[in-house]
ZAMARGU-4260 file (C-alpha; in steps of 0.2 Angstrom, whole numbers, plus 5000, padded with zeros to 4 digits):
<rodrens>
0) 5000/5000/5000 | 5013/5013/5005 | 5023/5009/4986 | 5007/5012/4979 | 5004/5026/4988
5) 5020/5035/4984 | 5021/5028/4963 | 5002/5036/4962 | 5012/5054/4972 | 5024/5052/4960
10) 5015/5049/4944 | 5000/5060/4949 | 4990/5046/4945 | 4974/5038/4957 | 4979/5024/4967
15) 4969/5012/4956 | 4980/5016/4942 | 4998/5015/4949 | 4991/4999/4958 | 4987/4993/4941
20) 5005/4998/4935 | 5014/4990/4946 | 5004/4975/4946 | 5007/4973/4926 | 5028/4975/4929
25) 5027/4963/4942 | 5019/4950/4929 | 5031/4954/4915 | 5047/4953/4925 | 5042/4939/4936
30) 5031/4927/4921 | 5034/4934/4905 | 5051/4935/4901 | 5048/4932/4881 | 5036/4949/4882
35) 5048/4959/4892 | 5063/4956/4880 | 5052/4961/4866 | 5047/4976/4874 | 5063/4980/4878
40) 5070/4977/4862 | 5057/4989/4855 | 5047/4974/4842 | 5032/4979/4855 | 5024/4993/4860
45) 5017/4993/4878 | 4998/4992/4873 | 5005/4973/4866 | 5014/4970/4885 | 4998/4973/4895
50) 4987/4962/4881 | 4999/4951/4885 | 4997/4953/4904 | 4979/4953/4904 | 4976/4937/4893
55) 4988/4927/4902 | 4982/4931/4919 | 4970/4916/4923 | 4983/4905/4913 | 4991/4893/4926
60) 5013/4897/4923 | 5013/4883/4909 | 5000/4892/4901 | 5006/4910/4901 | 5022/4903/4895
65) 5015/4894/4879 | 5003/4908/4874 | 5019/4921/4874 | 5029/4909/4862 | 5014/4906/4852
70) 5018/4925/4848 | 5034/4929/4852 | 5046/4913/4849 | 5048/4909/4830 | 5055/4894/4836
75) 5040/4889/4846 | 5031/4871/4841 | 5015/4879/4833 | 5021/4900/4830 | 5008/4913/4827
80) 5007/4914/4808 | 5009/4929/4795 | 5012/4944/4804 | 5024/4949/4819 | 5016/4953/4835
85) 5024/4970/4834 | 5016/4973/4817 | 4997/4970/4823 | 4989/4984/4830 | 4986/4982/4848
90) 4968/4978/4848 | 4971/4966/4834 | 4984/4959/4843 | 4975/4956/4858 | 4960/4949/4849
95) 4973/4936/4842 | 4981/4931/4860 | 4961/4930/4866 | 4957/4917/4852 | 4973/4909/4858
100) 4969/4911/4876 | 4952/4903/4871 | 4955/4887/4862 | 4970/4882/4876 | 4964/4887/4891
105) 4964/4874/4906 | 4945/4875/4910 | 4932/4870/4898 | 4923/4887/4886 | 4909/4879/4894
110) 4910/4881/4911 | 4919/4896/4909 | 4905/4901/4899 | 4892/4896/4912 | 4898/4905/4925
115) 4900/4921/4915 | 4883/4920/4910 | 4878/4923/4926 | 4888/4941/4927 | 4875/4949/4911
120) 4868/4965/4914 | 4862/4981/4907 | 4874/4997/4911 | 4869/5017/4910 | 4881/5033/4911
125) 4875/5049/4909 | 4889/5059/4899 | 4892/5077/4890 | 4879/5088/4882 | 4864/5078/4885
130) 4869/5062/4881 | 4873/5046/4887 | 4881/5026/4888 | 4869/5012/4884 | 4880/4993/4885
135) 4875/4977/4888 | 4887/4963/4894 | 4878/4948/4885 | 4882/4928/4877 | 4892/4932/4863
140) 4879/4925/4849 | 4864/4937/4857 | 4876/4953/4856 | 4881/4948/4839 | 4864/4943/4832
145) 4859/4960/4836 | 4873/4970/4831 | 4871/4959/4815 | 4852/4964/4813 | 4854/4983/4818
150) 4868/4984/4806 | 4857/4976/4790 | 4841/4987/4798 | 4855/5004/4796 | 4861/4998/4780
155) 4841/4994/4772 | 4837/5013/4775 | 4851/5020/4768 | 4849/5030/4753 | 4851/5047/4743
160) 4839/5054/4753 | 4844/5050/4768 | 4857/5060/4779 | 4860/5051/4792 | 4879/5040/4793
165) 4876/5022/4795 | 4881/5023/4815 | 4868/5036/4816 | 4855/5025/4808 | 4863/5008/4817
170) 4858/5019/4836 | 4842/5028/4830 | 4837/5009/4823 | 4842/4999/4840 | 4832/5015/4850
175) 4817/5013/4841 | 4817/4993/4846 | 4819/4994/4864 | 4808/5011/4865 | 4795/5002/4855
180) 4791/4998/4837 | 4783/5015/4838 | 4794/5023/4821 | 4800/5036/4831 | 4820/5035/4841
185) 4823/5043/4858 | 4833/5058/4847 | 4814/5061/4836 | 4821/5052/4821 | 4811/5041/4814
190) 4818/5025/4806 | 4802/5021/4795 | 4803/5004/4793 | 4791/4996/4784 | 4789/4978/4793
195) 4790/4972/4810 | 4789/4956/4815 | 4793/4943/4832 | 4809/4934/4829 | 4824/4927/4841
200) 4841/4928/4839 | 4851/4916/4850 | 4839/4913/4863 | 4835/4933/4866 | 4817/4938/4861
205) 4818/4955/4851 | 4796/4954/4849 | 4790/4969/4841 | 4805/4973/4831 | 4809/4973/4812
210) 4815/4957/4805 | 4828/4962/4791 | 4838/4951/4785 | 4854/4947/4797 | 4871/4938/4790
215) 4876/4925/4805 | 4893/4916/4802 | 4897/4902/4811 | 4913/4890/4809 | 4910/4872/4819
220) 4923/4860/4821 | 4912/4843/4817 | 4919/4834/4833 | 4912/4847/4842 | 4894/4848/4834
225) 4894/4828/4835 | 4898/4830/4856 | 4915/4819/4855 | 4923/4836/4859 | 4924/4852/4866
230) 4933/4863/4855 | 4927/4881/4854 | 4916/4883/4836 | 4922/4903/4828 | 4911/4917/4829
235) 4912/4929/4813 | 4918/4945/4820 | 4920/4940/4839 | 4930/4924/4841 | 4927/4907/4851
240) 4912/4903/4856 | 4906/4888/4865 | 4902/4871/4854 | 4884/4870/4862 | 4880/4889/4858
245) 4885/4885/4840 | 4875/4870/4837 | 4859/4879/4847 | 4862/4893/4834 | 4864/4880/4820
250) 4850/4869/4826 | 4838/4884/4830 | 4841/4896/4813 | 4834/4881/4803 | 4824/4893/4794
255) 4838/4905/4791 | 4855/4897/4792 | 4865/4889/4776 | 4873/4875/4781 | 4887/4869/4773
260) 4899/4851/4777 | 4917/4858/4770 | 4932/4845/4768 | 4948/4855/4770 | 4956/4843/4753
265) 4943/4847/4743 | 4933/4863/4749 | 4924/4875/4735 | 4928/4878/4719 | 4945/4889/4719
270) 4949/4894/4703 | 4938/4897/4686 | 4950/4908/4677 | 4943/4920/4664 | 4926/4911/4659
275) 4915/4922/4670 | 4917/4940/4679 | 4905/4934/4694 | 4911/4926/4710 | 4901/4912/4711
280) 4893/4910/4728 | 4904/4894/4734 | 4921/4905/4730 | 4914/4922/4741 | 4910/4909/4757
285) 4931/4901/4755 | 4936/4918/4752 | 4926/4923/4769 | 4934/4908/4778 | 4950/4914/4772
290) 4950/4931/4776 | 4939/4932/4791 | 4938/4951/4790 | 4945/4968/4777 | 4962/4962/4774
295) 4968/4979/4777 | 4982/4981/4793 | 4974/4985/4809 | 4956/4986/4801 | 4941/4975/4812
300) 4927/4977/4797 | 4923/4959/4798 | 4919/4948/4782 | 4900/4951/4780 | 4900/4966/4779
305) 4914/4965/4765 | 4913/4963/4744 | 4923/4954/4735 | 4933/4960/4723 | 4949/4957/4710
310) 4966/4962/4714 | 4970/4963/4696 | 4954/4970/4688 | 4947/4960/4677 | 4950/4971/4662
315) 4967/4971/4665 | 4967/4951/4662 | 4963/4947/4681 | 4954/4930/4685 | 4941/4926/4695
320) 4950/4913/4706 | 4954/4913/4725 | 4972/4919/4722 | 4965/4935/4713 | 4953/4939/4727
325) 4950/4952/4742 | 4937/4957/4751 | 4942/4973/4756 | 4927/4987/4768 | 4920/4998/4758
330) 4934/5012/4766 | 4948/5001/4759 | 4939/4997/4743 | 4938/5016/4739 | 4958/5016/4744
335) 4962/5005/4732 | 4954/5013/4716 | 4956/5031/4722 | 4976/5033/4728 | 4991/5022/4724
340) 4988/5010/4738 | 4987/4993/4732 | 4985/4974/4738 | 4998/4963/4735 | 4995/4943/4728
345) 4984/4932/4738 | 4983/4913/4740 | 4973/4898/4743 | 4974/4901/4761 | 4985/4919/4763
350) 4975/4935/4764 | 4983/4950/4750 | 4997/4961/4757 | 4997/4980/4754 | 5012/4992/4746
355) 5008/5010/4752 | 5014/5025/4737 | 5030/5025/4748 | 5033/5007/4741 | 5031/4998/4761
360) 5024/4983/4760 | 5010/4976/4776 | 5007/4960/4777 | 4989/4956/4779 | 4983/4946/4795
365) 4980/4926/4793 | 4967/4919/4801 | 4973/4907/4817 | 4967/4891/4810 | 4973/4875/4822
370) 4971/4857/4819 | 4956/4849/4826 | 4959/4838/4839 | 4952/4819/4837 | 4942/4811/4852
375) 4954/4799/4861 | 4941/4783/4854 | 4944/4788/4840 | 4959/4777/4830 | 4953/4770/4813
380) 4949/4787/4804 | 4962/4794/4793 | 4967/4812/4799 | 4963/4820/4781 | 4945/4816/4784
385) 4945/4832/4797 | 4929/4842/4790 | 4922/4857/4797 | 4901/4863/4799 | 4903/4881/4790
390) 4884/4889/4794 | 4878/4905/4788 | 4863/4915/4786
</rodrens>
C-alpha cells in the first residue's frame, strides 16, 4: 500500500492506476520473460505488453508461457502465423492472444461460459451535452445477432435521401426497438421501417421489432457439433464461442442458416479463370473463411459486411480465382481505386498484402486456424477426413 501510495504521488495518478502499474511489471518481469525482452527490444509497443498481461492472467505458469511463444518465439512448436506481433495493431493483437487464450485454456469454454453467463447486465452513464452510455454485457451469439440485425436494419434505410451515417442509423434503429416499434427513436428520428415482426436471435426475444435480414457466420469443428469434443466453434467478428451455443444457433436458425459440410482437401471451387466476371457463391463463402475480416492492417470490418473483389481488375486480364481475390470494407475498397495503395497477391489460404505509394509493404493478417483435435476413441479414421460445419445466414 505505501509503494502504491507514493508511485500514484509520483506519477500524479489515482491509486487504482499506479496499483494497476505495478501490478502489470510485476507480471512481466516475474512470468513473462519472452514479452519483456520484446518490449525491451522495442518489436512491442506497451499496449501489446499489457494484452499480454491481461490474457495470460488466469493461465496457470505453463499456460502463460506457451501463449507468449505462440507469439513471440519463431522457434516455438506451433508459431503465430503471417504477421509479427509488433506489426498488429494492439487491439488486433489482443484479439489474436484471446482466440489463443480461448481454444488452450485449462477450464472448459463451457464452464467458463456458464459461470459468466451469470455476470450479464444492462449498464447506464449519463455523459456530456445531454447524452449518454447504453452497454450490455451479454452471450456472445445474442450481442452479435443484434449487432448483425441493427447493422442490416441501418444499411436497408440507407439511401440518397437520407442523411443520416450508418452509426447514426445503426443507434436511431436499436432505439426505436427497445423504445417500442413505435417509428420514432429517443433523438425524434424516425427510422420508417416498413415491417415488423417477432423473431429470436440466439435465445433473446427482440418481439416487436423489424425482422431484416441478418448475415450469422458460424465456423464448427464437426467433433464438436457431434459432442465427441469440446473445442470452441468461431464466431464471425467475435471469436470462440462455446460448441453447444453454435449447434443451438445451428439447430435453432433452421429457417435461416446455410449450412454447409466443407472437407479441407477438397473445399469449393477455387479457381475458374477467365470464363466468368462473377464470383460464384461457393468461392465468396472460402474467400470469407480465408480472410475472416478487410484484409487491410489493423482494420476489424469483419467479412460480411465486405465485397469481393479482383486484385488485378478484370480488364486488365485478372481472373476470378481465390488467388486473385480480396474482400476489402468499403473504406479500403475506395483506397484502392482512388490513391496508389494497392494489395499485393493472395493465395489459397493467405489474405493479399498492401504496398503503400511509399513502396512499404503490410502483410495482411491470417486467420489462426489450428488442427482439430480427434476424440481419444477415436483410432481408425484417417486424419485427412477432418471436416468442418461452415453455417451461415
Amino acid at each position: 500500500m505505501a509503494i502504491v501510495a507514493e508511485v500514484a504521488c509520483v506519477m500524479t495518478v489515482s491509486e487504482r492506476t499506479a496499483g494497476a502499474l505495478l501490478s502489470e511489471a510485476c507480471e512481466l518481469t516475474a512470468s513473462l520473460p519472452l514479452t519483456l525482452a520484446a518490449l525491451q527490444a522495442g518489436s512491442i509497443s506497451w499496449q501489446h505488453a499489457r494484452a499480454m498481461v491481461d490474457e495470460t492472467t488466469t493461465l496457470d505458469p505453463a499456460g502463460a508461457q506457451a501463449l507468449e511463444a505462440h507469439f513471440l518465439d519463431p522457434d516455438a512448436g506451433n508459431p503465430a502465423r503471417s504477421c509479427p506481433a509488433g506489426e498488429l495493431v494492439p487491439s488486433r493483437f489482443r484479439h489474436k492472444a484471446r482466440t489463443w487464450r480461448e481454444r488452450h485454456h485449462p477450464d472448459s469454454i463451457e464452464k467458463r461460459h456458464a459461470r459468466s453467463a451469470k455476470d450479464r447486465r444492462l449498464e447506464y452513464a449519463p455523459d456530456r451535452d445531454g447524452m449518454a452510455w447504453l452497454s450490455a454485457y451479454l452471450p456472445a451469439d445474442a450481442a452479435a445477432g443484434i449487432w448483425n440485425r441493427a447493422t442490416a436494419a441501418a444499411r436497408a434505410l440507407q439511401g440518397p435521401t437520407e442523411p443520416r451515417t450508418l452509426t447514426q442509423l445503426r443507434a436511431d434503429t436499436a432505439a426505436t426497438w427497445l423504445l417500442g416499434a413505435g417509428g420514432e427513436s429517443a433523438s425524434g428520428l424516425s427510422t420508417a421501417h416498413p415491417t415488423a415482426e417477432n423473431s429470436t436471435i440466439g435465445g433473446v426475444g427482440t418481439g416487436g421489432v423489424p425482422s431484416p435480414a441478418a448475415q450469422v457466420l458460424i465456423t464448427v469443428p464437426v467433433f464438436s457439433l457431434l459432442g465427441l469434443t469440446d473445442e470452441p466453434a468461431v464466431l464471425d467478428g467475435y471469436g470462440p464461442i462455446p460448441a453447444t451455443m453454435a449447434a443451438r444457433l445451428v439447430a435453432d436458425g433452421a429457417d435461416s442458416f446455410h449450412r454447409v459440410l466443407t472437407d479441407p482437401r477438397t473445399g469449393a471451387p477455387l479457381e475458374i479463370g477467365r470464363t466468368s466476371y462473377r464470383i460464384p457463391k461457393a468461392m465468396r463463402q472460402w474467400l470469407r473463411l480465408r480472410d475472416g475480416k478487410c484484409p487491410f492492417p489493423g482494420c476489424n470490418n469483419h467479412s460480411l459486411d465486405n465485397e469481393a473483389d479482383h486484385l488485378l481488375a478484370w480488364n486488365d486480364g485478372g481472373t476470378t480465382g481465390i488467388n486473385n481475390l480480396g474482400q476489402p470494407c468499403p473504406k479500403h475498397h475506395r483506397l484502392k481505386h482512388t490513391t496508389r495503395w494497392g494489395p499485393t497477391p493472395a493465395s489459397k489460404n493467405e489474405p493479399p498484402g498492401w504496398i503503400s505509394p511509399s513502396g512499404r509493404h503490410y502483410h495482411s493478417e491470417q486467420q489462426s486456424w489450428e488442427p482439430t483435435p480427434w476424440p481419444d476413441d477415436i483410432h481408425n479414421l484417417d486424419a485427412g477426413e477432418t471436416a468442418s460445419v461452415r453455417s451461415h445466414g
